[in-house]
Backbone bond lengths (Angstrom), bond angles and torsions (degrees), N, CA, C in turn:
res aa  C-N    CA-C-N  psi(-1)  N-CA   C-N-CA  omega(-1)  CA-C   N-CA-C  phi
1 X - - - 1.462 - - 1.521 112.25 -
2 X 1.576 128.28 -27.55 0.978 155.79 -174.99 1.774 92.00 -53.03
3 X 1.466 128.78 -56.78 1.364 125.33 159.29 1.155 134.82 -57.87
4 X 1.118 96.62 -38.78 1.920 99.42 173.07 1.624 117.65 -66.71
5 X 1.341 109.09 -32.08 1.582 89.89 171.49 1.721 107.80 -100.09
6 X 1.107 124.48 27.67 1.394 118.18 156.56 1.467 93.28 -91.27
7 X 1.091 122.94 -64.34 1.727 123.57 -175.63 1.558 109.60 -38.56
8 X 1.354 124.26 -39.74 1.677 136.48 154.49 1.325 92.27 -20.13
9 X 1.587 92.80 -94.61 1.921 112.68 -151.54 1.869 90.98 -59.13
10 X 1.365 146.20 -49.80 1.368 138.36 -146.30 2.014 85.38 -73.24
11 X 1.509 125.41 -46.47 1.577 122.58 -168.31 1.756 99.94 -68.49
12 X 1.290 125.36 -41.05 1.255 132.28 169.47 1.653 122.46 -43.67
13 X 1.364 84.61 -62.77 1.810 96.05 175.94 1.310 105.86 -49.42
14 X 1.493 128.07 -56.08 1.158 137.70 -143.42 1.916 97.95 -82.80
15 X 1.219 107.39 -49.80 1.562 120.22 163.66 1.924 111.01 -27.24
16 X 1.283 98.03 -74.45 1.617 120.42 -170.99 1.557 96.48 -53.05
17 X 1.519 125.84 -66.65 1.257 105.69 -175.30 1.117 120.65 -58.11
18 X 1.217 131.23 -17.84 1.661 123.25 -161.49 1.489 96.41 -80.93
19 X 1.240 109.68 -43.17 1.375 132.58 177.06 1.364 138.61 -49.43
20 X 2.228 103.22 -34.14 0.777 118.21 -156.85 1.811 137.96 49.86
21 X 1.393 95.25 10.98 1.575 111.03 -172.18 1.366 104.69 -69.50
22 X 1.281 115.57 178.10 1.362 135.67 175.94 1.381 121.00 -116.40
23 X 1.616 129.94 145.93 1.416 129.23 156.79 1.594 86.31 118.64
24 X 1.166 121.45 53.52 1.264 111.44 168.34 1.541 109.78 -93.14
25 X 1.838 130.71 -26.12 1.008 111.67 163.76 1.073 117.67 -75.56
26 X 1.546 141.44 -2.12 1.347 130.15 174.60 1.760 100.13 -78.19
27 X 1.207 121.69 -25.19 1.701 124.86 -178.65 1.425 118.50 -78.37
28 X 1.433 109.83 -25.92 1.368 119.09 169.00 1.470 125.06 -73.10
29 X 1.073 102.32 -40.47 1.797 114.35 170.92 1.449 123.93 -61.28
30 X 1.453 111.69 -5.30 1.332 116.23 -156.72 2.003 94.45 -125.89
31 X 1.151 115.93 -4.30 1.640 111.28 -161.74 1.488 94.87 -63.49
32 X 1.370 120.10 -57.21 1.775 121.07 -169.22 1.765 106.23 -49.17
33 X 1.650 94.59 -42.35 1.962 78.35 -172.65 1.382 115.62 -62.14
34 X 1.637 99.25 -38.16 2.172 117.34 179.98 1.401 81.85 -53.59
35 X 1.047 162.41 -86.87 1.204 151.25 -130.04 1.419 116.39 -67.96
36 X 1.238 107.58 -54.05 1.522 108.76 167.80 1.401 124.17 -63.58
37 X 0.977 118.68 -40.00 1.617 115.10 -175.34 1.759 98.26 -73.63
38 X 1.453 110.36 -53.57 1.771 102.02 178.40 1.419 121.91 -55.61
39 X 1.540 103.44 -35.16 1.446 110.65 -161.52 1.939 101.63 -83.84
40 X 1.088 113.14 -23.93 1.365 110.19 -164.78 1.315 109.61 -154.63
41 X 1.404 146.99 -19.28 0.835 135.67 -162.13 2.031 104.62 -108.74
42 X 0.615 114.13 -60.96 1.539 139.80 -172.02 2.080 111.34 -58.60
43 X 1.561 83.94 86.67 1.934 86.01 178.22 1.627 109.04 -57.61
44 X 1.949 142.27 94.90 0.956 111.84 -164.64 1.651 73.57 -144.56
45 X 1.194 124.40 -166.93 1.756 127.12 147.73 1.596 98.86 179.72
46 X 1.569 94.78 137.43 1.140 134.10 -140.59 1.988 96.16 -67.76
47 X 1.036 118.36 -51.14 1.531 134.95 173.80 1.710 102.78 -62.79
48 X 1.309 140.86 2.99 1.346 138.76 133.75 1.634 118.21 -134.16
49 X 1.519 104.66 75.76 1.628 101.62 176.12 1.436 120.48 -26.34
50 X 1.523 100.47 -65.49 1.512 113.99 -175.13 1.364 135.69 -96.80
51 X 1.265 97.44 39.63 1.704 127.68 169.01 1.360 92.00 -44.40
52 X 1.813 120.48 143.00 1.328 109.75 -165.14 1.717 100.27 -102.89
53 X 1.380 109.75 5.18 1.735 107.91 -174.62 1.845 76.36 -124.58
54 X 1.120 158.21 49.14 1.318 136.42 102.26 1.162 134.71 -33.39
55 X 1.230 127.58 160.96 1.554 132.51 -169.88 1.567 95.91 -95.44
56 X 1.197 135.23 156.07 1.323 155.63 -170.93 1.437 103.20 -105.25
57 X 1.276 117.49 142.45 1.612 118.99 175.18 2.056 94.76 -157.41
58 X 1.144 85.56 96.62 1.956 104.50 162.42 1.345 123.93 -96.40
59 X 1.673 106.34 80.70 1.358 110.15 165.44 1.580 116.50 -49.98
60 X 1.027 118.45 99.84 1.697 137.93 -179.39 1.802 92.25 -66.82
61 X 1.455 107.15 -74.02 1.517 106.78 -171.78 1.772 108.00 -66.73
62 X 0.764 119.05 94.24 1.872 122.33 -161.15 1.576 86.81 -107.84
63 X 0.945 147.05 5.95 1.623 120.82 166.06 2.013 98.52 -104.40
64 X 1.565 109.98 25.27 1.419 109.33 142.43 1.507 122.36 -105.56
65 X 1.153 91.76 46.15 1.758 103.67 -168.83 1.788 114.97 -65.82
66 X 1.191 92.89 -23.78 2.025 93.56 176.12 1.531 113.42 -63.64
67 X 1.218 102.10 -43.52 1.402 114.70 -174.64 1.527 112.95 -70.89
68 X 0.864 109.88 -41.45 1.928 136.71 164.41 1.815 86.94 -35.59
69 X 1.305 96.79 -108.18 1.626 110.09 160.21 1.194 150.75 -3.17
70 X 1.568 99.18 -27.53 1.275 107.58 -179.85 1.589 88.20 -106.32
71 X 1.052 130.72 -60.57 1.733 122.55 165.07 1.056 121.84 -29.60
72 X 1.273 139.82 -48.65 1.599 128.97 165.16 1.570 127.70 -65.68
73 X 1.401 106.30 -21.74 1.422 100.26 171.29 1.439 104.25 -104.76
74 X 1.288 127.55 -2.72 1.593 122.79 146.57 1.891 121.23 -48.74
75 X 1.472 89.83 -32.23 1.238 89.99 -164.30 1.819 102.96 -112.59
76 X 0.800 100.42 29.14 1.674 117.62 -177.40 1.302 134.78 49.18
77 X 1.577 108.15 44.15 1.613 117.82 177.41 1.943 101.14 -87.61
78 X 1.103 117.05 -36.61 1.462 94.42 161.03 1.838 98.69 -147.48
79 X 1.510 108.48 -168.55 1.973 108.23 -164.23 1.519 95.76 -59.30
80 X 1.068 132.66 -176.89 1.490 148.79 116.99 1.158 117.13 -35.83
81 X 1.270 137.06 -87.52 1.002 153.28 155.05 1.536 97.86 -1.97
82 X 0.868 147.40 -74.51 1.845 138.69 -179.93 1.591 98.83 -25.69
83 X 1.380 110.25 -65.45 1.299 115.64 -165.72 1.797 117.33 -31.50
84 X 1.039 99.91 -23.01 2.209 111.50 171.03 1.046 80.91 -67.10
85 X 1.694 162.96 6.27 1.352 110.96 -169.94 1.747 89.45 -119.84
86 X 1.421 125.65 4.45 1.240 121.13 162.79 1.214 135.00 1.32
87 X 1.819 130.75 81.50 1.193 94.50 166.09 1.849 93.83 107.55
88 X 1.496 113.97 -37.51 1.463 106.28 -168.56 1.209 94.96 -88.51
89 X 1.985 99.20 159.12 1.112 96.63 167.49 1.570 144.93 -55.50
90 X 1.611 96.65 147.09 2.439 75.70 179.91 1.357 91.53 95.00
91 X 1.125 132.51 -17.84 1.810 124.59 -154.57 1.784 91.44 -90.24
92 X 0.800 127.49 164.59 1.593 156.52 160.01 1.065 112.26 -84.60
93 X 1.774 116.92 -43.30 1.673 102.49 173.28 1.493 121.20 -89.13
94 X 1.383 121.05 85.74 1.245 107.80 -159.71 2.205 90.66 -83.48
95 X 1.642 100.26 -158.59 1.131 100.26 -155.52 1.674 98.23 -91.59
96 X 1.434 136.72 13.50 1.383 128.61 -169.03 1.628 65.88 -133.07
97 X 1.622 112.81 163.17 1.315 113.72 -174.52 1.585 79.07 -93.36
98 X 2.279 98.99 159.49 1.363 120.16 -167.85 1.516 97.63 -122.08
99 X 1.191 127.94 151.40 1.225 123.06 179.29 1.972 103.18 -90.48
100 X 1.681 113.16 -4.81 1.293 92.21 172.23 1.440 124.68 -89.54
101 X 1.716 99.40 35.06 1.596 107.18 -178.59 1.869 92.68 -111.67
102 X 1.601 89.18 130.72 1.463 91.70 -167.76 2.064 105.21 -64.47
103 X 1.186 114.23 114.42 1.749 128.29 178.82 1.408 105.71 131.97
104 X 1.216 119.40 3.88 2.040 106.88 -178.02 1.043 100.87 -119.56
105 X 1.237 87.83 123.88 1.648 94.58 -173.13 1.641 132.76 -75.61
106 X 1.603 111.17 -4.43 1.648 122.98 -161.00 2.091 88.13 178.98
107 X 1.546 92.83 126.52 1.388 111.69 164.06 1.471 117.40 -77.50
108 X 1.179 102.51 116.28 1.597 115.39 -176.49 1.517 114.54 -97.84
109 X 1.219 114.29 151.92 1.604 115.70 -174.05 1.827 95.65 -158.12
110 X 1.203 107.28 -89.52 1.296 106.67 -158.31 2.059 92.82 -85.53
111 X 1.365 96.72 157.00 1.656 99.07 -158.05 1.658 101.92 -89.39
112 X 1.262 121.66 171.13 1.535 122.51 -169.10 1.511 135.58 73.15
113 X 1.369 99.62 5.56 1.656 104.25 172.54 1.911 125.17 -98.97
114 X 1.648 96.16 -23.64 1.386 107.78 159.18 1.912 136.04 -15.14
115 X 1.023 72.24 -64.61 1.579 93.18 -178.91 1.155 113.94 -86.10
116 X 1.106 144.94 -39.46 1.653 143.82 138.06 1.425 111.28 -28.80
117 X 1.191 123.08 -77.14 1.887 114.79 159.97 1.049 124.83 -35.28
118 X 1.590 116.91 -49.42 1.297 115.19 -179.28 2.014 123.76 -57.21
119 X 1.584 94.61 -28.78 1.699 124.15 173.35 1.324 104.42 -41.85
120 X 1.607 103.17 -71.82 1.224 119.09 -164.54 1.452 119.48 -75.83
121 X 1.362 132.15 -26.36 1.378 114.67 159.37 1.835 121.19 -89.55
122 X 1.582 112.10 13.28 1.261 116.76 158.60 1.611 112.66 -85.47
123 X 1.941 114.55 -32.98 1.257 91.92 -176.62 1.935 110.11 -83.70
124 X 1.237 117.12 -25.21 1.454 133.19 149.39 1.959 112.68 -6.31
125 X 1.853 93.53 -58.05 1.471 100.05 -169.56 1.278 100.95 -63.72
126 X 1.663 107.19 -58.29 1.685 127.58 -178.70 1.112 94.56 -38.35
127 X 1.046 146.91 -81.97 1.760 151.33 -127.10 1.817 89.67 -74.76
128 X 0.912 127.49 -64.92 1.637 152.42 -167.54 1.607 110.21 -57.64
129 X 1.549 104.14 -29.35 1.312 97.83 -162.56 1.239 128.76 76.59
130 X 1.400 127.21 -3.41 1.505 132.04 168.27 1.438 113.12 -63.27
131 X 1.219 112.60 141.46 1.675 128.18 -175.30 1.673 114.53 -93.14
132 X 1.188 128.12 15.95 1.729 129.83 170.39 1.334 107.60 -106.83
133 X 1.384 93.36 141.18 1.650 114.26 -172.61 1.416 103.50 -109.48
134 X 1.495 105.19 154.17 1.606 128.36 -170.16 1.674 110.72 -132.78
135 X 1.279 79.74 119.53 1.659 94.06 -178.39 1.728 101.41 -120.74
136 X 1.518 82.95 140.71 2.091 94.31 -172.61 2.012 85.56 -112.50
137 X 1.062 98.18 140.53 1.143 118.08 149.44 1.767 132.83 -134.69
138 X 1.659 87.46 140.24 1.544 89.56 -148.73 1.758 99.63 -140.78
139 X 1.432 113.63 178.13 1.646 98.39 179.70 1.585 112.53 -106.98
140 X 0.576 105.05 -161.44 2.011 115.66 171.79 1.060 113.70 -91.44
141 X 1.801 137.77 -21.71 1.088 132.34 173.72 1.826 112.94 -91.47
142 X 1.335 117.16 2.01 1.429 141.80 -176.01 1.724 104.05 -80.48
143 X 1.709 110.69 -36.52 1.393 128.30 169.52 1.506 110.35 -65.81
144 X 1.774 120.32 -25.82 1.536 101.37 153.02 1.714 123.11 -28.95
145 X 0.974 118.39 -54.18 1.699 133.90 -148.97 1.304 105.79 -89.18
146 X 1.556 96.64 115.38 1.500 100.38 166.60 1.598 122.27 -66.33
147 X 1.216 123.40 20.43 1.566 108.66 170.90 1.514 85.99 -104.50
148 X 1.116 141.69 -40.52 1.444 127.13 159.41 1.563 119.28 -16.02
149 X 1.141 112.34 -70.70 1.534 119.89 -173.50 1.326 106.91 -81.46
150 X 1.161 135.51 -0.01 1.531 129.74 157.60 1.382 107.45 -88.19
151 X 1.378 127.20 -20.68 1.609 123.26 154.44 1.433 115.06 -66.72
152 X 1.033 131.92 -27.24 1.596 137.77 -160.86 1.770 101.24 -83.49
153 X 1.409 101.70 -37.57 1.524 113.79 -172.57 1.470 108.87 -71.53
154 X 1.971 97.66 -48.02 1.247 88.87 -173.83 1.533 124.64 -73.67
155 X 1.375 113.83 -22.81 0.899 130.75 -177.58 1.858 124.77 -73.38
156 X 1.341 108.92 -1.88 1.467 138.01 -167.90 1.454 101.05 -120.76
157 X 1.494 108.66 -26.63 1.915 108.80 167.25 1.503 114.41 -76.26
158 X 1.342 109.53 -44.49 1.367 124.35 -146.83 1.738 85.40 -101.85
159 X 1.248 123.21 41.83 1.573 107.58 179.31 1.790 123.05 -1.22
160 X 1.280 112.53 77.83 1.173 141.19 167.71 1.573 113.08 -50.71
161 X 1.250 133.24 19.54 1.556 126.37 -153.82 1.720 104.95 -53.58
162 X 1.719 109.01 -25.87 1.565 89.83 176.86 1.284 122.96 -100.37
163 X 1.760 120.12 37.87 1.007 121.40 168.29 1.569 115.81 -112.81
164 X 1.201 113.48 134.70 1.740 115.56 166.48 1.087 107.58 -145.04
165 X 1.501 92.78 140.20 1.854 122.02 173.42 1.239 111.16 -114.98
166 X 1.686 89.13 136.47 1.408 103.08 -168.68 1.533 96.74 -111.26
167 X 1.542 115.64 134.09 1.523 108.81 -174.75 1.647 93.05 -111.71
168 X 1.584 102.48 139.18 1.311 103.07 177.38 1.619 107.22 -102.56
169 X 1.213 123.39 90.98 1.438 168.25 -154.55 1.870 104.14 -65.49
170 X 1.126 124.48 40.38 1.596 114.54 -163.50 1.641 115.58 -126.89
171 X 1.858 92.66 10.25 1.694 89.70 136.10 1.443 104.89 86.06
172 X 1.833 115.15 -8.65 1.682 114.40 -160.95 1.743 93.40 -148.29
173 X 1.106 112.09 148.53 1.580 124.28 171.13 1.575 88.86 -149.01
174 X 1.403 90.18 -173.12 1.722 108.35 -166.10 0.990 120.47 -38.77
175 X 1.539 115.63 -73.28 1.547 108.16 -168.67 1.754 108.92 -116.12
176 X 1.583 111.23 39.58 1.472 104.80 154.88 1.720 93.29 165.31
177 X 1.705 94.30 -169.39 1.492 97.40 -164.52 1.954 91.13 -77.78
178 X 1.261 105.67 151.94 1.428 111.01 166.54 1.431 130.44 -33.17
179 X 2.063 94.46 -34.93 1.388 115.16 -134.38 1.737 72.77 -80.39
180 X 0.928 124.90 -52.89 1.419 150.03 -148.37 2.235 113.72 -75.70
181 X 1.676 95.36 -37.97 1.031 95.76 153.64 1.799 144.22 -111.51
182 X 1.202 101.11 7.60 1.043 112.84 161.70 1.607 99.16 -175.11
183 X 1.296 132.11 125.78 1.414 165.03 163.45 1.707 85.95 -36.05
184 X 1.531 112.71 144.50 1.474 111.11 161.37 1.244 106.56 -142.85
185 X 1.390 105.70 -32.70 2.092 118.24 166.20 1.679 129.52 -43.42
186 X 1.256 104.71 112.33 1.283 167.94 34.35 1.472 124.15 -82.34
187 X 1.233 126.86 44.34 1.574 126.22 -144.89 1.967 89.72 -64.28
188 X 1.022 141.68 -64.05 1.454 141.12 166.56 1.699 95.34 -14.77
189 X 1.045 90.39 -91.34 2.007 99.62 -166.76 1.432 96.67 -27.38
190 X 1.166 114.73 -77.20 1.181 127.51 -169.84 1.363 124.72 -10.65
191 X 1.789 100.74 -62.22 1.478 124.29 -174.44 1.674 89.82 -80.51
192 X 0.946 135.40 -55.51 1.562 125.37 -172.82 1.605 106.61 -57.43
193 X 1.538 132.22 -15.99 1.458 139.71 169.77 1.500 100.65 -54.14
194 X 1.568 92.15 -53.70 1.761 101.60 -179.78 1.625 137.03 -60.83
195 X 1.503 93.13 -20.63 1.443 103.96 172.49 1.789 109.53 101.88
196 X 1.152 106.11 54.46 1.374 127.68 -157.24 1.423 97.48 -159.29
197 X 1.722 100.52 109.87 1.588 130.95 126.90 1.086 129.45 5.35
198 X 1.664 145.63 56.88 1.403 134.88 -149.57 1.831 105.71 -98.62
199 X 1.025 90.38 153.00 2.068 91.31 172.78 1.292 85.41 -159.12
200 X 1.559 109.71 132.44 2.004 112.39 159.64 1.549 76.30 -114.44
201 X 1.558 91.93 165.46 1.185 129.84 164.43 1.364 132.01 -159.75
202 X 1.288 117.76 172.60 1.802 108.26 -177.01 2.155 100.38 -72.59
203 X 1.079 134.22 109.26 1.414 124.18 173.79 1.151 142.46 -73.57
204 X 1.975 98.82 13.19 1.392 116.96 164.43 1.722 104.35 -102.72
205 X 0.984 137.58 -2.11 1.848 140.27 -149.70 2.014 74.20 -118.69
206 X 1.146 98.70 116.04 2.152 123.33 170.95 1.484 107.41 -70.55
207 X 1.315 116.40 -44.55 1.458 119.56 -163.19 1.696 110.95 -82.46
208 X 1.962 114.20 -34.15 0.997 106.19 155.06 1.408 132.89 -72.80
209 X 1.224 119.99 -47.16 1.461 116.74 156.43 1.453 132.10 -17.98
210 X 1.835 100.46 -61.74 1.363 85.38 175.78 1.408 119.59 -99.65
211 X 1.456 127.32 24.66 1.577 127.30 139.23 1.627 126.06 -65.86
212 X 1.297 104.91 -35.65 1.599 102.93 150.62 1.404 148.10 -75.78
213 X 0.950 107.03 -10.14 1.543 141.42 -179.19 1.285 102.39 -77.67
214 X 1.571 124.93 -56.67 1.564 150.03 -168.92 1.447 103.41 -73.89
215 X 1.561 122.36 -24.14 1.234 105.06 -158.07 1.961 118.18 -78.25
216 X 0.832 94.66 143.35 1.562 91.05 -177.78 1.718 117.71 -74.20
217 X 1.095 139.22 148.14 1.210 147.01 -176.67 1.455 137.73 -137.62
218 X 1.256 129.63 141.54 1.837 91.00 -176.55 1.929 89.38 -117.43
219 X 1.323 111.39 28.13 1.545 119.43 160.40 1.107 113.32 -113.87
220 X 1.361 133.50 -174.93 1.407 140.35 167.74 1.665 93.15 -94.99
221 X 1.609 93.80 149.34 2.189 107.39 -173.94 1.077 88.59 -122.53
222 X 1.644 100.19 154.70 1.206 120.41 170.72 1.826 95.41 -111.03
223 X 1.103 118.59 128.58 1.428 117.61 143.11 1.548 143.28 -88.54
224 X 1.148 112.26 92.16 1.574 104.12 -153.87 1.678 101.16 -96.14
225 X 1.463 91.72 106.54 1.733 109.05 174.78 1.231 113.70 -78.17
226 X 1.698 112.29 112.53 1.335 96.56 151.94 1.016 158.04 -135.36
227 X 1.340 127.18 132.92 1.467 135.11 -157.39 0.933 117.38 -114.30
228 X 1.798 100.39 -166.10 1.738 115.97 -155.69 1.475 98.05 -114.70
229 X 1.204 139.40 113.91 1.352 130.23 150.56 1.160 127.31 -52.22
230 X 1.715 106.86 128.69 1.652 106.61 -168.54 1.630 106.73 73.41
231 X 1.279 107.28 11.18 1.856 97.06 164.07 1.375 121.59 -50.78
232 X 0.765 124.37 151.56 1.781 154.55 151.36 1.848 105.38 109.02
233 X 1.612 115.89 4.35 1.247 108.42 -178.05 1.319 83.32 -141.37
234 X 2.012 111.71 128.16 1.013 114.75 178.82 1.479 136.50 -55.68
235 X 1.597 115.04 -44.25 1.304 120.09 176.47 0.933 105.39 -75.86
236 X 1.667 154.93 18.90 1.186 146.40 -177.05 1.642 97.90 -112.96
237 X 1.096 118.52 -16.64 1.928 127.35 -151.12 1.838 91.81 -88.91
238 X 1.380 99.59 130.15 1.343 123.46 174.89 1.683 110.19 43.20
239 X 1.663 105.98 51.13 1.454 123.80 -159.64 1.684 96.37 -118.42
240 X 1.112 140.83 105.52 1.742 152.45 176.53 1.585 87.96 -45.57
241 X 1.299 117.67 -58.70 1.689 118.57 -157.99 1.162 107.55 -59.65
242 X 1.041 140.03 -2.69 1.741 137.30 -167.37 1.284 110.80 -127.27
243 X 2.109 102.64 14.03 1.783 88.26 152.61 1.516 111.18 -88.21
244 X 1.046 114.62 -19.73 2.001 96.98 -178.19 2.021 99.18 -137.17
245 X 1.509 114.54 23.50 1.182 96.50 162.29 1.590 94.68 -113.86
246 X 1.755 105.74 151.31 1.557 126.45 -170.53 1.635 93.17 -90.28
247 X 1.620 127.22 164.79 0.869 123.48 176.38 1.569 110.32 -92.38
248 X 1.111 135.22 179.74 1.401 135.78 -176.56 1.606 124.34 -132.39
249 X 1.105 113.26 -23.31 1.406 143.58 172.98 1.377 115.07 -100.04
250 X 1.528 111.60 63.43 1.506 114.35 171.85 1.427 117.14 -45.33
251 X 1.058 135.41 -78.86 1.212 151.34 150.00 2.118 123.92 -6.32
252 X 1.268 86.34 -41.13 1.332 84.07 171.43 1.728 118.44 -101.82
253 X 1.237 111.51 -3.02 1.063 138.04 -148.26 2.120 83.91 -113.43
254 X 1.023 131.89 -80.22 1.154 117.48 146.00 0.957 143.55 3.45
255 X 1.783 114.82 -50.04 1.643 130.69 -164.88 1.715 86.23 -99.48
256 X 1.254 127.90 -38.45 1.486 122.37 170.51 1.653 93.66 -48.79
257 X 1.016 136.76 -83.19 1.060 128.12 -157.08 1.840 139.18 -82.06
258 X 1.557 75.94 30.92 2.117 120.15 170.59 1.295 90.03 40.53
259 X 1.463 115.96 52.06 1.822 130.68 137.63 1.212 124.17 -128.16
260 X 1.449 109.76 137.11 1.054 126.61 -165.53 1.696 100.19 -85.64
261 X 1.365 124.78 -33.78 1.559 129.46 -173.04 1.148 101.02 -161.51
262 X 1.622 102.44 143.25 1.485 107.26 170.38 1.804 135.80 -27.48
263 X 1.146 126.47 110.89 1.449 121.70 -165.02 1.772 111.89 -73.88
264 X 1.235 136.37 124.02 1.262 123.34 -149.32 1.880 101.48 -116.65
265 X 1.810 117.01 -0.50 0.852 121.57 173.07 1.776 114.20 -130.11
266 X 1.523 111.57 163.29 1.381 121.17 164.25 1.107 145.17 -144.17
């Protein structure tokens, strides 16, 4: 898995510049979880997206949509080769992930609705008796929003056991550190106040990840990942400027991340 999310961040990088898009440190922070949930965690296959006992995956933070993108056509929901069309017009992959890309499950735009969706087709399974689980992944600055925490509640009433949220834990949103614009610490306690399953872990380390991921529950878990924004390229790591500036230096930008060319397997 250790390759597959370099192949993440190297199809990502390569995406954003062509693109000139933004949010590449929000795409970088996230390659180890894309890896785990695609690579091992996530009952889904690519030749029936909408298998109706598939596992659910609601990218909440959807303006990491390259990285999104480059994981599903890693894993063969549509060519590689699409992935050039990033962002262009006419394209399907626009820059918030779209659900008319065959593997996303819900079009994301404005942040904090994740987990509310994610609620409702967990209590859906419950009510139904269906056996697939739904995991939202979302960021730490997404915990601004009170429709967030009206999912957490409800989802802590309604014993949710087949729901888990994965918080992508990296401490930075737009215009400052989390810590700084809104407080989230005791964020663990907090969610365990609520009646929620807690596990932190490091959200770059694969093997812990997916021991938390695996664990069984008869609540809904939070997994709170945490990472480095702008990981795997040093001057980019725990860097504010690399939520909405694109990189420009493909090539060198690459050699930061000890590839020579996009990696096309994992």
């Amino acid at each position: 898995m250790h390759n597959f999310a370099k192949s993440i961040r190297a199809h990502a990088l390569e995406m954003t510049y062509r693109a000139k898009a933004s949010h590449i440190g929000s795409c970088f922070s996230i390659a180890e979880i894309l890896a785990v949930l695609y690579g091992s965690i996530l009952r889904i296959d690519p030749l029936y997206p909408k298998a109706l006992d598939r596992d659910r995956l609601i990218i909440s933070k959807g303006h990491a949509a390259a990285s999104v993108y480059a994981a599903l056509a890693l894993c063969g929901f549509f060519p590689l080769e699409q992935l050039k069309t990033f962002c262009e017009s006419g394209s399907d992959l626009l820059g918030h992930v779209s659900h008319e890309v065959p593997g996303v499950e819900y079009s994301s735009g404005s942040l904090g609705h994740g987990l509310s969706i994610g609620c409702g087709m967990a209590l859906a399974a419950k009510q139904s008796g269906e056996n697939f689980h739904t995991y939202v992944l979302l960021s730490d600055g997404e915990l601004n929003e009170g429709s967030t925490w009206e999912a957490i509640l409800f989802a802590g009433h309604h014993k949710l056991s087949s729901l888990t949220m994965i918080v992508d834990c990296n401490r930075m949103q737009a215009l400052g550190a989390t810590a700084d614009i809104l407080e989230l610490e005791p964020l663990g306690k907090k969610l365990q106040a609520c009646a929620w399953e807690v596990i932190e872990v490091d959200g770059h380390n694969e093997a812990f990840l997916e021991e938390a991921l695996k664990k069984k529950s008869d609540k809904p878990k939070a997994v709170i990942g945490h990472t480095i924004k702008g990981k795997g390229i040093a001057y980019m790591e725990n860097s504010l400027t690399w939520h909405y500036k694109n990189p420009t230096d493909l090539q060198a930008s690459l050699e930061a991340l000890e590839l020579e060319k996009v990696a096309t397997d994992h």
